[in-house]
C-alpha positions as CSV (number, residue, x, y, z in Angstrom):
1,X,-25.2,-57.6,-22.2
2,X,-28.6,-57.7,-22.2
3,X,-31.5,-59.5,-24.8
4,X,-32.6,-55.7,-26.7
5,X,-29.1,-54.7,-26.7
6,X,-27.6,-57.4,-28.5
7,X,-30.5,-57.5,-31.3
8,X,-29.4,-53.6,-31.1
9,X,-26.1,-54.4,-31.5
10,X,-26.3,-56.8,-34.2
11,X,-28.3,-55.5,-35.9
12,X,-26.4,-51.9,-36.0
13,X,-23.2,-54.2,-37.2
14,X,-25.5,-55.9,-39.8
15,X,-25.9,-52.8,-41.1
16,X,-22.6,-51.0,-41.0
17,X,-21.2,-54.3,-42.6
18,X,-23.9,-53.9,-45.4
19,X,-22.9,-50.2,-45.9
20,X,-19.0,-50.8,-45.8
21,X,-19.0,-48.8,-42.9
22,X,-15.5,-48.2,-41.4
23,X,-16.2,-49.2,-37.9
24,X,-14.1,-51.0,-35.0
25,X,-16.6,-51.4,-31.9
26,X,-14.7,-50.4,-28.8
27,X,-15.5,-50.2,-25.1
28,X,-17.5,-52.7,-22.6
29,X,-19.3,-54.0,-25.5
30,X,-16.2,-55.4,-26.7
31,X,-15.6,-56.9,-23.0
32,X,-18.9,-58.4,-23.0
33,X,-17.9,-60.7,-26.0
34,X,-15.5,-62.8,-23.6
35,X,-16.8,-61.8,-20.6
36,X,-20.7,-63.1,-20.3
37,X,-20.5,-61.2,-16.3
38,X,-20.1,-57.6,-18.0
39,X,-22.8,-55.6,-18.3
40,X,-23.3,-52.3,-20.6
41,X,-25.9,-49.7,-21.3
42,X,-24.1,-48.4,-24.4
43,X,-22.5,-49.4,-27.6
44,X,-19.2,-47.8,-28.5
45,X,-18.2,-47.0,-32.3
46,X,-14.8,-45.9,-33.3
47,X,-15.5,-44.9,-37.0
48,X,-13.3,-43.3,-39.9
49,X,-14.0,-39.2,-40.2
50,X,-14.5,-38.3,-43.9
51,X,-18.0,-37.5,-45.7
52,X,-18.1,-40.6,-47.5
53,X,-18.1,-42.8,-44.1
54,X,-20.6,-40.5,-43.1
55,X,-23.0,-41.3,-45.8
56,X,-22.7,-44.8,-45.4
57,X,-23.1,-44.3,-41.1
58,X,-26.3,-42.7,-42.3
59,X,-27.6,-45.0,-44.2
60,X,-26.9,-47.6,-41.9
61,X,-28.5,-46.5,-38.9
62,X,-31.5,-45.4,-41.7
63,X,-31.8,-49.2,-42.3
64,X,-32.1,-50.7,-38.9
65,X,-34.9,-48.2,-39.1
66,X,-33.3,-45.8,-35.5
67,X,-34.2,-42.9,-37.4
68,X,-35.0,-41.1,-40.8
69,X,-32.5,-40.0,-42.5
70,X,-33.3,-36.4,-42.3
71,X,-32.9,-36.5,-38.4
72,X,-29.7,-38.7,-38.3
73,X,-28.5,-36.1,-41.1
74,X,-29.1,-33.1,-39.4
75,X,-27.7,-34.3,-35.9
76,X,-24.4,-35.7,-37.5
77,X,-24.0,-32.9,-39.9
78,X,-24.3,-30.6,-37.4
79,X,-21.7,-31.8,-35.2
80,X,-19.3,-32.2,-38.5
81,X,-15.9,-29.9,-37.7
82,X,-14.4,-27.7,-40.3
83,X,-12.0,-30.6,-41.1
84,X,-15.3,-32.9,-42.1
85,X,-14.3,-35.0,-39.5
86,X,-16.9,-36.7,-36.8
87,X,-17.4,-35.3,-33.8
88,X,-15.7,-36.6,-30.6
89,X,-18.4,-38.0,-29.9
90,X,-22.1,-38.5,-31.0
91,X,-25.0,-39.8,-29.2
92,X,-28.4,-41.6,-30.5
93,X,-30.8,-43.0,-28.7
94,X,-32.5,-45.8,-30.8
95,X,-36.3,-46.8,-31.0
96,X,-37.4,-49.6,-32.8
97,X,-40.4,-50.1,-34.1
98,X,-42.6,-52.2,-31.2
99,X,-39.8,-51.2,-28.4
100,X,-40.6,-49.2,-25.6
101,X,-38.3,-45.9,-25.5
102,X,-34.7,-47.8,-25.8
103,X,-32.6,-48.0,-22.5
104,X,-29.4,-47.9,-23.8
105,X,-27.5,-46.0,-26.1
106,X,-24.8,-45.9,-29.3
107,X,-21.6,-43.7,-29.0
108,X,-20.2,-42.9,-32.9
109,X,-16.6,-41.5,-31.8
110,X,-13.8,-40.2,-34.6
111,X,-12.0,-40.4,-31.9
112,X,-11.4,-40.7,-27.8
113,X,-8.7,-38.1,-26.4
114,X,-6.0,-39.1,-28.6
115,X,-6.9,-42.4,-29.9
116,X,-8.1,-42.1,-33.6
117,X,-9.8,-44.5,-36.0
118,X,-6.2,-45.3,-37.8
119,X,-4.2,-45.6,-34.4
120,X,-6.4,-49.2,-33.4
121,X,-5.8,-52.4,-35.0
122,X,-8.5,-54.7,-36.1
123,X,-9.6,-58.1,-36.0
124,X,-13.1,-60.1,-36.7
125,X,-14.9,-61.4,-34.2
126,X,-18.1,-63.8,-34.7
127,X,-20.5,-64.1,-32.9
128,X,-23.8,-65.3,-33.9
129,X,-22.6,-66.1,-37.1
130,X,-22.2,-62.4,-37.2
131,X,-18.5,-60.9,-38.3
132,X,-17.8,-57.8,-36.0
133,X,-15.0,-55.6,-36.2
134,X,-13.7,-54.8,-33.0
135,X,-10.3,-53.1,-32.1
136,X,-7.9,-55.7,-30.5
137,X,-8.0,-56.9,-27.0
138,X,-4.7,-55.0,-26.5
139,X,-6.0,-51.9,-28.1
140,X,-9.0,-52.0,-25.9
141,X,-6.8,-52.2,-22.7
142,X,-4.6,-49.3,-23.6
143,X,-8.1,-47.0,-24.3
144,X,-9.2,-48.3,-20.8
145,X,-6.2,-46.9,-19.3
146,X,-5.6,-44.0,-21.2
147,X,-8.9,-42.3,-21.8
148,X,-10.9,-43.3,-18.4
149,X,-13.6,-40.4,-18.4
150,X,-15.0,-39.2,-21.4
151,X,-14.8,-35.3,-20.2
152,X,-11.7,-35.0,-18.8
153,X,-8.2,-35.0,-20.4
154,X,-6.9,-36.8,-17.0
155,X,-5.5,-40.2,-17.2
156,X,-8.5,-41.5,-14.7
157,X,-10.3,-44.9,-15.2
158,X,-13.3,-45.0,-14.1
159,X,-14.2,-48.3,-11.6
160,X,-15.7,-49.8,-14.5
161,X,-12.6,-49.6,-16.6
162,X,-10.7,-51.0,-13.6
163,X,-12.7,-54.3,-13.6
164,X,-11.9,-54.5,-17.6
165,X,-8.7,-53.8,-17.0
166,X,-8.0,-56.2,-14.5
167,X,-10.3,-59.1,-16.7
168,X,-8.6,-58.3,-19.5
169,X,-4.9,-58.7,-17.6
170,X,-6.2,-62.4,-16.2
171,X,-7.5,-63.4,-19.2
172,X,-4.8,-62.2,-21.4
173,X,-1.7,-62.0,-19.4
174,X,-1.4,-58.2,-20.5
175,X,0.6,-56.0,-17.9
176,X,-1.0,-52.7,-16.8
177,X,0.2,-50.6,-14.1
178,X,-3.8,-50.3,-13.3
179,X,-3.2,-54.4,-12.1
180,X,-1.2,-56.0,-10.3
181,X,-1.9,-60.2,-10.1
């Protein structure tokens, strides 16, 4: 992971910690805690659906200063479903004061094909002194091999989940039909 998106990153979780956001960070960022080879562009966010959890996203992302809250409100609100869930999936782009135009992005997800908020486990991971819920190493290979690419509804990893999969197997001992030792 590189420099601007690890003071991105920790400085998001910062926040959502601050906010009692209900979060579990998912995806290659999770990888690239064990796993100083992997590189991402993007920050993954599995997050609770509800209003309140909402709010607190909002105000949040407000105080790492990616946006006003106006902006943030109006592109999250308008994604909201009927059910006042969060959308599959929403994208922001993040610029920090003094940063050029930000290379990387955060993905807030409700949830990924199937795989909601409630269905993942959770543990604490520190790093940097910093507490970061992520969803289990186990939980992460099971999204790898079920949800593969975003916009389809096909069992497909991508190459990129294939090489977590297969790190994750080594390092772990997990068993996935994506791996054989």
């Amino acid at each position: 992971m590189d420099n601007a998106l690890r003071v991105c990153r920790d400085k998001i979780v910062q926040a959502f910690n601050k906010h009692n956001v209900k979060y579990k960070m998912i995806g290659g960022a999770v990888i690239c805690l064990i796993n100083p080879n992997r590189q991402t562009v993007d920050l993954d966010f599995e997050v609770k659906s509800g209003i309140d959890n909402l709010n607190r996203i909002i105000d949040a992302l407000v105080d790492c200063n990616f946006a006003t809250s106006d902006d943030l409100g109006i592109l999250l609100e308008d994604r909201f479903n009927e059910a006042d869930e969060i959308p599959n999936n929403v994208q922001i782009f993040p610029t920090l004061p003094g940063w050029s135009a930000a290379n990387f992005h955060i993905d807030i997800c409700e949830r990924l094909h199937d795989i909601t908020y409630d269905d993942l486990g959770e543990e604490i991971f520190m790093d940097n002194g910093i507490p970061i819920v992520i969803a289990p190493f186990r939980d992460i290979l099971r999204m790898k091999e079920n949800v593969g690419n975003l916009w389809s509804s096909e069992k497909n990893p991508r190459d990129k989940d294939l090489e977590d999969i297969a790190f994750l197997c080594k390092e772990f001992g997990f068993k996935s039909e994506y791996y054989s030792s």
